[in-house]
Each structure stands twice: as structure tokens, then as C-alpha cells.
C-alpha distance (Angstrom), angle and dihedral (degrees) to the residues before:
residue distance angle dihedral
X1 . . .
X2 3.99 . .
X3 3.35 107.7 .
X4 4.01 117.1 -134.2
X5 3.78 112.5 -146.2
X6 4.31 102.0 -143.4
X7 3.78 125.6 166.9
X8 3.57 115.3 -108.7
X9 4.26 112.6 -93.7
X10 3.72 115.5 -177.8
X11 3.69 116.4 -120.1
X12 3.65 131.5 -149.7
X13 3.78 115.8 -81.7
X14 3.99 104.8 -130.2
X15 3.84 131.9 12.0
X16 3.79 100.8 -87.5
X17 3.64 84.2 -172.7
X18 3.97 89.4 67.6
X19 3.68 94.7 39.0
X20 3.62 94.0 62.3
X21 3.75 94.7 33.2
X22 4.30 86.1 88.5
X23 3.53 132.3 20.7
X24 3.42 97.1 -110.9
X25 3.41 100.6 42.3
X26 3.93 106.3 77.5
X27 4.25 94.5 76.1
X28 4.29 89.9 43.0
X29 3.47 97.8 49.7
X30 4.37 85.7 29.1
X31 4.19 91.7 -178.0
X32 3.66 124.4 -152.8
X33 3.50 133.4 -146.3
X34 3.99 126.4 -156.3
X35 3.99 123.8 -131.1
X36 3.40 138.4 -178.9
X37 3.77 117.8 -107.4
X38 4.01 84.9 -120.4
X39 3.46 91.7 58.3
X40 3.80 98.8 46.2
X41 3.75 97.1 42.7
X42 3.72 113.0 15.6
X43 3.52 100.9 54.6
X44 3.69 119.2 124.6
X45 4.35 130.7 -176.5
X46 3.75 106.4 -128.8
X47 4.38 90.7 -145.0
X48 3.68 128.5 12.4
X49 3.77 104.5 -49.1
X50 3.93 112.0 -116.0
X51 3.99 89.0 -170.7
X52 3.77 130.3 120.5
X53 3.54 140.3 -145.0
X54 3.69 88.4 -97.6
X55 3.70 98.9 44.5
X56 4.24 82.4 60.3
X57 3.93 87.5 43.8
X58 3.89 91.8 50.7
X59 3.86 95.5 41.7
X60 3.76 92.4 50.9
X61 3.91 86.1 53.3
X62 3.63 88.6 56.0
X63 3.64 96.4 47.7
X64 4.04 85.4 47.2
X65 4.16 90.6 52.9
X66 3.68 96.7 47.7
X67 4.03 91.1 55.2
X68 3.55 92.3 52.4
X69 3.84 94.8 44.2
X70 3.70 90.1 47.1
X71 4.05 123.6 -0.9
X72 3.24 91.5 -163.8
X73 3.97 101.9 44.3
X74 3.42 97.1 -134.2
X75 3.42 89.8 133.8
X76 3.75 117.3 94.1
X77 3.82 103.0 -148.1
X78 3.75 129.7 32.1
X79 3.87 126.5 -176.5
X80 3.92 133.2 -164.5
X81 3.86 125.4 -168.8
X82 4.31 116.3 -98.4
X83 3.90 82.4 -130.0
X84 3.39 90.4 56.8
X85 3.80 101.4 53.6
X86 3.68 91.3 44.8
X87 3.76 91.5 48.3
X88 4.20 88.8 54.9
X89 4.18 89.9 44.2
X90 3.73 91.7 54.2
X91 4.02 137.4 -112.0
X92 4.00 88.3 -61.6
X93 3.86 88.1 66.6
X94 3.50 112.3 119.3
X95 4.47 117.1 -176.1
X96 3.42 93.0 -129.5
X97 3.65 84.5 53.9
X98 3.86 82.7 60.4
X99 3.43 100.5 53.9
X100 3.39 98.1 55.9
X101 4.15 84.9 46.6
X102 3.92 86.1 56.1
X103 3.87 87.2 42.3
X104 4.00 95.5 54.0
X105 4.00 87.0 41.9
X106 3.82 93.0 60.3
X107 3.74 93.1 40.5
X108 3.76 100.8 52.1
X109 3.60 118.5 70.6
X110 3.83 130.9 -157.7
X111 3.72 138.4 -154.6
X112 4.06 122.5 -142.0
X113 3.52 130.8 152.9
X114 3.74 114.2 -27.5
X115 3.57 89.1 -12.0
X116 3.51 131.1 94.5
X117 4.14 126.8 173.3
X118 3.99 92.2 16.4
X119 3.94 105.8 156.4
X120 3.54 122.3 -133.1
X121 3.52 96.7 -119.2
X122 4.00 146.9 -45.3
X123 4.04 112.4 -125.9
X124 3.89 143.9 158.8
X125 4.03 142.3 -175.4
X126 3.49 122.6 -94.6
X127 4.65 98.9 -169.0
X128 4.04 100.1 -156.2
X129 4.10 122.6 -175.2
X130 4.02 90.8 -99.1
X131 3.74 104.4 10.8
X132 3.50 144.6 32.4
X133 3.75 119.6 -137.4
X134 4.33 129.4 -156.0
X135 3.51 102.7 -147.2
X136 4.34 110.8 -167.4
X137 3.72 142.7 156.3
X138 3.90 125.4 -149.1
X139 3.39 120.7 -127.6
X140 4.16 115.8 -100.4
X141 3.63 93.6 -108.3
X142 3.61 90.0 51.7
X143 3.39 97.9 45.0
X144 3.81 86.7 48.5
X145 3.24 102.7 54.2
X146 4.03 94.0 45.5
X147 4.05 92.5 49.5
X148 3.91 98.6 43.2
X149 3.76 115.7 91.9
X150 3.63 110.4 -109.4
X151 3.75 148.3 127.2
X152 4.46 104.3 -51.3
X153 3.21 135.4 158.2
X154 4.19 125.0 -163.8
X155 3.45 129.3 -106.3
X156 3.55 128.5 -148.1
X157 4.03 110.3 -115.4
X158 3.92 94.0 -164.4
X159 4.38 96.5 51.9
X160 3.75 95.0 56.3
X161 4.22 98.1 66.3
X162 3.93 83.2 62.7
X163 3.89 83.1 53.6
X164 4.00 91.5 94.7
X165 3.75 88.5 160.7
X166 4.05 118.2 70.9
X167 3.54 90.8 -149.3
X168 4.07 96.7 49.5
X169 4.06 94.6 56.5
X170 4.35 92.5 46.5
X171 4.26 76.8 51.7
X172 3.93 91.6 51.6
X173 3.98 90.1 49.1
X174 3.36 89.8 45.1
X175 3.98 92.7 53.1
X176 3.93 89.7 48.2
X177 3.31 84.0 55.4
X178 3.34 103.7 54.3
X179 3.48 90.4 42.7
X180 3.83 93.3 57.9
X181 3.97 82.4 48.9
X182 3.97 85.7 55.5
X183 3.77 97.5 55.5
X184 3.80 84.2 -140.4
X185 3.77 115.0 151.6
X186 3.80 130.9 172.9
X187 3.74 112.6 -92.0
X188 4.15 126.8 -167.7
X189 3.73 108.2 -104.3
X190 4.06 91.4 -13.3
X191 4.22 124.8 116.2
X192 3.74 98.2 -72.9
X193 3.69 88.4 172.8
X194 4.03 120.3 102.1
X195 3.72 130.7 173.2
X196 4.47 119.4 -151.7
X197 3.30 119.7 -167.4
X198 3.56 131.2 -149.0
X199 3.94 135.0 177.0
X200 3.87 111.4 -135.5
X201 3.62 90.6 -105.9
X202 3.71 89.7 54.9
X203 4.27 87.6 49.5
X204 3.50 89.8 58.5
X205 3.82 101.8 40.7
X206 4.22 84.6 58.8
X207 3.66 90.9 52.6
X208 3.92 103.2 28.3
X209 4.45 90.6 -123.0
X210 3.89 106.9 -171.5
X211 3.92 108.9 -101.8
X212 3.55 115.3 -148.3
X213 3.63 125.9 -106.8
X214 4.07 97.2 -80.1
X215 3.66 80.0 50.8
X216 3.52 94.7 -112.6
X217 4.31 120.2 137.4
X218 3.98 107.8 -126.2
X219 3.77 97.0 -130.0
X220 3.72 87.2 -152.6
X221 3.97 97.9 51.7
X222 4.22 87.7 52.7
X223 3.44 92.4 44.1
X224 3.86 90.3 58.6
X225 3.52 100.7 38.2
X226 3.88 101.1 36.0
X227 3.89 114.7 16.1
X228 3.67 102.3 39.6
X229 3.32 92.7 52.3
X230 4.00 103.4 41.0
X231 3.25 97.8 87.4
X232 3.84 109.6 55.3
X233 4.11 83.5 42.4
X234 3.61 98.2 64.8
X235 4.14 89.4 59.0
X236 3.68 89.8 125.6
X237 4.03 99.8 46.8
X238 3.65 108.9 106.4
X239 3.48 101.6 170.8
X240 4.27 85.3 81.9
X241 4.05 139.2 -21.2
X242 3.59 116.4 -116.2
X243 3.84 131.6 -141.1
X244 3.71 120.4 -175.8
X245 3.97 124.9 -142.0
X246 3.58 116.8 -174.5
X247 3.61 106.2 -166.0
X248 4.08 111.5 -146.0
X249 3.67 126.5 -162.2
X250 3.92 127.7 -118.7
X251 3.86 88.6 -114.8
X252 3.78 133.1 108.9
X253 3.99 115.3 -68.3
X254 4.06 80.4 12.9
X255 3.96 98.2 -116.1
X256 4.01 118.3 -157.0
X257 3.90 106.7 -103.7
X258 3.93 86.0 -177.8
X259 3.93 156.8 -3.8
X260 3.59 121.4 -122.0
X261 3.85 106.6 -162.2
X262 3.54 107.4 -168.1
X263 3.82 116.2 -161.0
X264 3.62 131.0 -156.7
X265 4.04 120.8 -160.4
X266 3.06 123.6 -137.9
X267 3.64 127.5 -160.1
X268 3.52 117.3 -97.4
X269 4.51 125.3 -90.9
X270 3.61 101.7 -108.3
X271 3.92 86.1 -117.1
X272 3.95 78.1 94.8
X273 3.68 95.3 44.4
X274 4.17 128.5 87.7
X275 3.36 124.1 -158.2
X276 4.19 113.4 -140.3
X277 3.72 119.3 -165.6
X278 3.62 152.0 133.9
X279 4.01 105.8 -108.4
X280 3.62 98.1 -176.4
X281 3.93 101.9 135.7
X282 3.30 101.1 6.3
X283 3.70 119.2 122.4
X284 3.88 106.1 177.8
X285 3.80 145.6 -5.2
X286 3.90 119.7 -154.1
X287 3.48 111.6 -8.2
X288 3.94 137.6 -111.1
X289 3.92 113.8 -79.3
X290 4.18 134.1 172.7
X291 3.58 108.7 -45.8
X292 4.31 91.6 -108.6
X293 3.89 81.3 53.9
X294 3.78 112.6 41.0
X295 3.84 120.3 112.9
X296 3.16 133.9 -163.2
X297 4.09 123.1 -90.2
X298 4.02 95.9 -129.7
X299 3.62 88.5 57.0
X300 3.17 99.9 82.6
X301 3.82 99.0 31.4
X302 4.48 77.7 60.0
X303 3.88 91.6 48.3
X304 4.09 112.2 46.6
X305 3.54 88.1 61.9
X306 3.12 83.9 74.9
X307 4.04 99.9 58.0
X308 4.30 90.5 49.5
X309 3.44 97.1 88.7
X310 3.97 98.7 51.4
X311 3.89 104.2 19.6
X312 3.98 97.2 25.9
X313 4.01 138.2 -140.6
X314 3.77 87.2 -40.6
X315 3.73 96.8 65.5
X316 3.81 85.1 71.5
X317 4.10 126.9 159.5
X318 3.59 97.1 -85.6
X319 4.45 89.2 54.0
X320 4.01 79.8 54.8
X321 3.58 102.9 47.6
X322 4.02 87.8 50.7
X323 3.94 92.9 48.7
X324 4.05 83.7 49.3
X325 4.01 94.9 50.9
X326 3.72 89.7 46.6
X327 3.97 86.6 64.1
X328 3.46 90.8 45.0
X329 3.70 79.6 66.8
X330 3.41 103.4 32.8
X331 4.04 78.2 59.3
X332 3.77 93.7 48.0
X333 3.65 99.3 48.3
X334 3.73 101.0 30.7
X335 3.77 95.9 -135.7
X336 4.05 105.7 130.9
X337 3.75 111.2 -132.9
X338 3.76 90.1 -161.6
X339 3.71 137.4 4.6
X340 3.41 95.5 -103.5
X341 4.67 83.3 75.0
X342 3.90 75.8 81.4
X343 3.72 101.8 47.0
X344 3.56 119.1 31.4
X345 3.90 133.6 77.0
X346 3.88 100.3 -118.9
X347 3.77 104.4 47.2
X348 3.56 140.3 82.1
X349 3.91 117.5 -8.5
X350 3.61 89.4 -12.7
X351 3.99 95.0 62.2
X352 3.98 84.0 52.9
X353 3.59 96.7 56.9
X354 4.34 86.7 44.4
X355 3.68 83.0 56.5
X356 3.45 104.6 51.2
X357 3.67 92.6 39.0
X358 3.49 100.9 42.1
X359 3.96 108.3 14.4
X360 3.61 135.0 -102.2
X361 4.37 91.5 -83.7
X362 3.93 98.7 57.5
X363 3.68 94.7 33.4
X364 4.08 81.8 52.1
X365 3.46 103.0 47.0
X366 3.88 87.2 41.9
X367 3.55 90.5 59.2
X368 3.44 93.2 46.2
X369 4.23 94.5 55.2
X370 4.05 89.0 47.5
X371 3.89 86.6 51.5
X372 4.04 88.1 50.4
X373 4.06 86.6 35.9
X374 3.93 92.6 55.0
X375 3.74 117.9 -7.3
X376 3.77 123.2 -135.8
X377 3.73 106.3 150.0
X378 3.89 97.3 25.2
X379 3.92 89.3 63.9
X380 3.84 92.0 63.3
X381 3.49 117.1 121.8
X382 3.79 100.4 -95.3
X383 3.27 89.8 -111.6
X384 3.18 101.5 56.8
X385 3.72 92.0 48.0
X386 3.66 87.9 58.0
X387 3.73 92.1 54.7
X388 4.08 100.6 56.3
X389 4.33 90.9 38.9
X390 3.87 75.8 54.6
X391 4.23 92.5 55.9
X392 3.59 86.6 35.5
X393 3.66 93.6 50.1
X394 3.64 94.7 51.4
X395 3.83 96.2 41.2
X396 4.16 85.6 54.6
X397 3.95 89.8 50.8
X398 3.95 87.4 52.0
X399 3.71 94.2 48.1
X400 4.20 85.2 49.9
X401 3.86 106.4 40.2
X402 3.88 102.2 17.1
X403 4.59 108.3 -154.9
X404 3.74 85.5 -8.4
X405 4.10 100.8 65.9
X406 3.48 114.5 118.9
X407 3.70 113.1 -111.4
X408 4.25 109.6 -101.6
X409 3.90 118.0 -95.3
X410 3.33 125.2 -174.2
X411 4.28 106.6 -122.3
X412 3.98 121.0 177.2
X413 4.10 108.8 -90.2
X414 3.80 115.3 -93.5
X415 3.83 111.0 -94.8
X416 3.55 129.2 -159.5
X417 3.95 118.5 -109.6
X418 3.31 107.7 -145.7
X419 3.88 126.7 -144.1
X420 3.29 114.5 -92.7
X421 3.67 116.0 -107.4
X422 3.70 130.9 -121.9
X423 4.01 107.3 -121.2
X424 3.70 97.1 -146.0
X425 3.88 102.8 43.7
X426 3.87 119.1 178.2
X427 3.58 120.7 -111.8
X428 3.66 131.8 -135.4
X429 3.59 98.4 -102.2
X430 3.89 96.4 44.3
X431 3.77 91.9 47.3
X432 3.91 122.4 91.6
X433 3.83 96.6 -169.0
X434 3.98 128.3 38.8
X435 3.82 108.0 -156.1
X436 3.82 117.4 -148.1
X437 3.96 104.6 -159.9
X438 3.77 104.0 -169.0
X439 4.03 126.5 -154.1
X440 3.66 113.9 -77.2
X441 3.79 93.7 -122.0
X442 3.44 110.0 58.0
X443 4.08 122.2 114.3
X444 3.68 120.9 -120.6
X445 3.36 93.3 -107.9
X446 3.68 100.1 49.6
X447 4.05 81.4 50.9
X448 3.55 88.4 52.9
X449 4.06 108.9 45.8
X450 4.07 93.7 34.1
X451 3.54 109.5 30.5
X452 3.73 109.1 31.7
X453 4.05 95.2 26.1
X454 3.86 85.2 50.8
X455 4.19 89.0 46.5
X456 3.75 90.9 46.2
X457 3.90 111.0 50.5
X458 4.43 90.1 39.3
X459 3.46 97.2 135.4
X460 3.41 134.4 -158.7
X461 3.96 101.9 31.2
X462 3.48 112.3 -164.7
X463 3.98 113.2 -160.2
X464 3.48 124.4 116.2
X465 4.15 93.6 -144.8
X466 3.91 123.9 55.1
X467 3.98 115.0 -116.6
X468 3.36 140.8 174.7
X469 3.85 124.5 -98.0
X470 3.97 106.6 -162.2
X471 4.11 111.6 -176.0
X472 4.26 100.9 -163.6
X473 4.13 112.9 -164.8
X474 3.71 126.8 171.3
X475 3.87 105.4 -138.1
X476 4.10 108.6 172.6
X477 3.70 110.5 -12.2
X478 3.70 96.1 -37.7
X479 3.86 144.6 84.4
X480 3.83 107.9 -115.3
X481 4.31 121.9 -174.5
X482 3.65 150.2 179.6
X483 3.62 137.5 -151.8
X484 3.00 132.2 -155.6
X485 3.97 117.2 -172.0
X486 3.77 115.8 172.7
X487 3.73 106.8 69.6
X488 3.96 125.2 82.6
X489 3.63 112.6 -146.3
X490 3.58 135.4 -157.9
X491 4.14 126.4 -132.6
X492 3.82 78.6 -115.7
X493 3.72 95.5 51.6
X494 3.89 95.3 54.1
X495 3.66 87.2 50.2
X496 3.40 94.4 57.6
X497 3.93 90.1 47.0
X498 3.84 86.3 46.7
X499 4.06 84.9 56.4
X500 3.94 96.3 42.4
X501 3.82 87.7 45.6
X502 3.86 104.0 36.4
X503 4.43 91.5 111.4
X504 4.06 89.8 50.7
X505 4.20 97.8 35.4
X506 3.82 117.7 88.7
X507 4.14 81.8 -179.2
X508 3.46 143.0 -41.0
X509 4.15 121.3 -130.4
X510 3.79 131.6 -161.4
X511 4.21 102.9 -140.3
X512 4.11 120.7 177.3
């Protein structure tokens, strides 16, 4: 294989296609989009801006389906199903309503970076027998800016339709921005908690608020309009909750002075989460359940890592699936097992509504991190814990075979068997080869741009004796590798690759 040396691009986080494909589907598969920080906080609208809420929702969409199509917009045309677009904007979406979005988007013109007057984009229809099909192409600048390999952070597609005000979804892309700036990222039992601060003039710079004549920003109009309304409008964010402060001063009519906006992180959707193990003898995690409540097996495989450290090895997958049944039940029957059915996000009535909004996998693995967050039923007495998994067990085999479930036994947890290993391993400095065996599901691409990019521009090795670096992927049926022969590494620098490389290695080997 010749290996192509690219600069990194981000891509898209989900297939939007699929998320829009059912109705359902856009908060399970919950897609996200990368932008540059120019784009989500230096934009500016070169006249008063005659664009909605929708118009931003739409345009966003676009800028989503072109980086799927083509990450690194080379294409000149891009095109997105009607069905689609009206699907993201909600069942109040009308096509003509679209049209005039895609009108206002080519009339209005913004300014960012070097570029002033840049419009939004140029599209038309394309009717079909079945379908009908947006065709559009984003301006250069755009396209420029979107493609070239800068600081970005991601955007959640499915948060902004809840954005009904304009002004409220340029604040949330100004807030990811900021937090991007802040290097801030959620941490298991660490301060998750962060406080920006903004003057009001700063407030309505992000979101370009009308100033009045004198060109001053009525405190009182953006407080009604944007602040008061922030809040309840980022419902569908899940990157972080948001409370807003406005500080007032001690003066007559008690103007704002500032905005506190004080963010909460939450963990992460195991979309961005891998599971790494050893499945040699293991047949199953979790278990099947009712279609509404069926998760996914990897889920819990990603989550009890997070219980090792405080509860240990023995608070393995299958201790986390049975905690998770027994709050199916506890959500079924409405009897609390603990006083935490009263209090926290993911139990009781609360968990239902997660499920149906968000589907049985994210409102599982959400679950899961508040459990690891803040324990409630993980600090039972283990037997106790044993006891509810049990009724929660047995409830989940009723809801799956009806009369003809087997009655519950209590078996031994699945353990892992572990490879066996070889009793006279090479070390580094005998070996003349280090083999980098990578997982088995990765995509070429992601092989390519984070694995063999990564491999390639190390600089600085620091061995005094030339080896061989062999990366080994299986890509369709087959073992593929690369060498690469005319570097001398240190212990320390394979470490560091081992470190860099730990989400894409299945394990690294010294061979002579």
C-alpha cells in the first residue's frame, strides 16, 4: 500500500444522513458537525440581518451534508433530500417555508475573517418521481474556512431546532467556542463546573443583537430576548447545562453590568467512546430486552471501566447491566428502590422520557456515567445489589419470552480468558521490528489520518539503533501493513506512541 501523507480535516461525528432518514432517528444517532472557531464566533451580518432561526437551522444542515459528502469540499455541488430538511426543522415545516429559508440565505451576506460580503450559499430544486432533492454550493470562503485544518470545535445538529430564537443558537456557538478556547473537558469525579463571563457588549457582539441608534445595546431588550430565554432553549444540548447569571449593578434602575454563564459538563454519549478488550470466551454482554428497551452490548463493556477504580474488578459489566434492569423496573412499577428514584436524571419517570427521546443506548450509558459520577445503587450492600438485578433480571426475561422464560438462576459472572502469554517475550532492545496491531474495526481512513499520519510526522526519535515500525490493519477480509524503516526509536518514544495511539491499538509487540 502507498501511503498518502494528508493533513488531518475533522469529519462529522454521526451519519446525518441516517439520523434524518426516520423520525426517531435524529436524537439516537445525535450527529455532530465540526466548525472553525471563526465561523462560530467571528461571524458578523454586513446589513440588518433578515434571517430566522430556521434559516440558521437549515444552513447549518447544509454545511453538515457537504462534510459528509466530501470532507474536504472539493466537490463543487452538494445536495440533501426536501424530506430531510423538513424532517430536521420539525413537523411545522412547510417547503415553501424552505424556499424562502434558501431565499434569505442567498440574500444575506456575512463578513468573517478576511472576508467581507460572502453569501451564505447559492441553491435550487431538483422535483424527482419519489423525492425531491436541494441541490447548493458554498461559497469559496466558506468552503475554505470549513476544509482548512484549524482550531474547531463540534456542534450538536439535533440542539439547534429547539433554538426558536436566532439570537439564542449564535449564543450556544459562541459558548462552544469558548469552551474549546478553555481546554475544559469533563472529568470523572473532578470540578466539571466553569463560569464565562461576558460584558453586555461582548453578549451582543457573539450574537450580532441590534444596538440602538447611539449604538448603544439596551441591556433590558437582550436580556428579554436572549438571556431569559437561553436556558430553557438549550434543552437538547448534551454536551453541558447552562445557567444564566446576569450580574446587575447597585445603581438606579439596576442595569446588568454582566452575564455569568455557568456551564455544567457532562460526560460524553458513548458515540465518542470505544470499548477495548480481550473477547476470547465471552459469549454475551447485557442481554436482549423489548425493542423500546434494548441497548446495545458495547455499552456496557464502555461504561464499567468506569466503576474499577472505586468499586474494583468485581464491579464488572454483567454487576452493571443487573443494577440497569432493576431500574427498568423500578421505572415500570414505580416503587423507588432508593431515594435517589426521586432525585436523579435517569430514574423513574425521568429515565422513560430519556428513552423515548433519546433511545434506550444514550439514556443507558447516561445512567451508567451518573452512577460512576455519584453512586446511589452501586453503594448497596452487595447483597442487596444482587437481590434487585435478580427482580430486574426476571422482569427483563418476562418482557422477552412471555410464559416461556426460563426461571432466573444465579451462574458465576462471565470472566475474561486471557491470551496466553509467551514465556520468553522479546524485549525492546533485542527486537528488530515493533509491530503495531491496530483494532479490527477501524475504517481506512481513520487508519490513514490517525494512525499512520500520527506514526509519520513523530519527531525527534531518540534511539541510537534503526528499527522497524510495522502498523498491521485488517481492512476487508485481509491483514494489510506498513513499514516504516528509517527512524530509530527510543523505549520512551514507543511509549509515547503507545499513549497517542492507545484508542486505535489492539497491542503493540516487540519481534527480532
Amino acid at each position: 500500500m502507498n501511503f498518502v501523507r494528508r493533513n488531518f480535516k475533522p469529519g462529522n461525528r454521526g451519519d446525518i444522513a441516517k439520523a434524518l432518514a426516520q423520525p426517531t432517528a435524529l436524537t439516537v444517532v445525535a450527529p455532530e458537525s465540526p466548525r472553525p472557531l471563526e465561523l462560530l464566533l467571528g461571524v458578523t451580518y454586513d446589513r440588518e440581518s433578515t434571517l430566522t432561526s430556521d434559516d440558521g437551522v437549515l444552513h447549518e444542515l447544509l454545511m453538515t451534508v457537504a462534510l459528509r459528502d466530501d470532507a474536504a469540499l472539493e466537490k463543487e455541488t452538494h445536495a440533501v433530500p426536501m424530506r430531510h430538511i423538513l424532517r430536521l426543522l420539525g413537523p411545522e415545516a412547510r417547503r415553501d417555508a424552505v424556499k424562502d429559508s434558501l431565499s434569505r440565505l442567498l440574500k444575506n451576506t456575512v463578513s468573517f475573517g478576511a472576508f467581507e460580503q460572502v453569501p451564505l450559499l447559492v441553491s435550487w430544486l431538483e422535483r424527482g418521481d419519489t423525492d425531491e432533492l436541494v441541490h447548493f454550493t458554498l461559497p469559496a470562503p466558506i468552503k475554505c474556512a470549513l476544509a482548512v485544518k484549524t482550531d474547531y470545535a463540534y456542534i450538536e445538529i439535533a440542539a439547534l431546532p429547539a433554538m426558536r430564537s436566532k439570537f439564542v443558537a449564535r449564543l450556544y456557538k459562541a459558548l462552544v467556542a469558548e469552551l474549546k478556547s478553555s481546554g475544559r473537558a469533563w472529568i470523572k469525579g473532578g470540578d466539571n463546573r466553569l463560569t464565562i463571563t461576558a460584558t453586555v457588549d461582548q453578549v451582543a457582539e457573539w450574537v450580532c443583537f441590534p444596538r440602538e441608534k447611539d449604538g448603544i445595546v439596551r441591556p433590558g431588550k437582550l436580556k428579554e430576548r436572549v438571556l431569559d430565554v437561553a436556558a430553557a432553549q438549550f434543552r437538547d444540548v448534551q454536551a453541558f447545562a447552562l445557567e444564566v447569571v446576569p450580574v446587575v449593578a447597585r445603581t438606579r434602575g439596576n442595569p446588568i453590568t454582566e452575564v455569568r454563564f455557568e456551564i455544567t459538563l457532562n460526560p460524553p454519549s458513548h458515540h465518542q467512546i470505544r470499548a477495548i478488550y480481550d473477547a476470547v470466551g465471552i459469549k454475551q454482554f447485557g442481554g436482549i430486552d423489548a425493542p423500546e428497551f434494548r441497548v446495545r452490548q458495547d455499552i456496557w463493556l464502555k461504561a464499567s471501566g468506569h466503576f474499577a477504580v472505586t468499586f474494583g474488578p468485581e464491579f464488572h459489566h454483567g454487576v452493571l447491566f443487573g443494577l440497569w434492569t432493576a431500574c427498568l423496573q423500578e421505572m415500570l412499577d414505580e416503587k423507588p428502590l432508593t431515594e435517589g428514584y426521586a432525585t436523579r436524571r435517569y430514574r423513574g419517570d425521568r429515565l422513560r422520557q430519556e428513552i423515548a427521546r433519546r433511545g434506550a443506548d444514550e439514556a443507558a450509558w447516561q445512567w451508567a456515567m451518573e452512577e460512576a459520577e455519584n453512586p446511589d445503587l452501586a453503594r448497596l450492600p452487595k447483597e442487596e445489589r444482587k437481590e434487585v438485578a435478580n427482580l430486574g433480571e426476571a422482569a427483563r426475561r418476562e418482557r422477552v419470552w412471555g410464559d416461556n422464560a426460563r426461571s432466573l438462576t444465579v451462574t458465576p459472572p462471565i470472566t475474561v480468558e486471557l491470551a496466553p502469554q509467551d514465556p520468553n517475550p522479546v524485549s525492546f532492545e533485542d527486537c528488530s521490528e515493533i509491530w503495531f496491531s491496530l483494532d479490527d474495526t477501524l475504517s481506512m481512513q481513520v487508519v490513514d489520518d490517525m494512525v499512520l499520519e500520527e506514526i509519520d510526522r513523530y519527531p525527534n526519535w531518540r534511539g541510537d539503533q534503526q528499527k522497524t515500525i510495522k502498523v498491521r490493519w485488517w481492512i476487508k477480509g485481509a491483514y494489510q501493513d506498513m513499514d516504516f524503516k528509517r527512524w530509530s526509536p527510543s523505549a520512551d518514544d514507543i511509549e509515547t506512541l503507545k499513549i497517542r495511539l492507545n484508542r486505535y491499538i489492539d497491542k503493540v509487540e516487540y519481534v527480532r
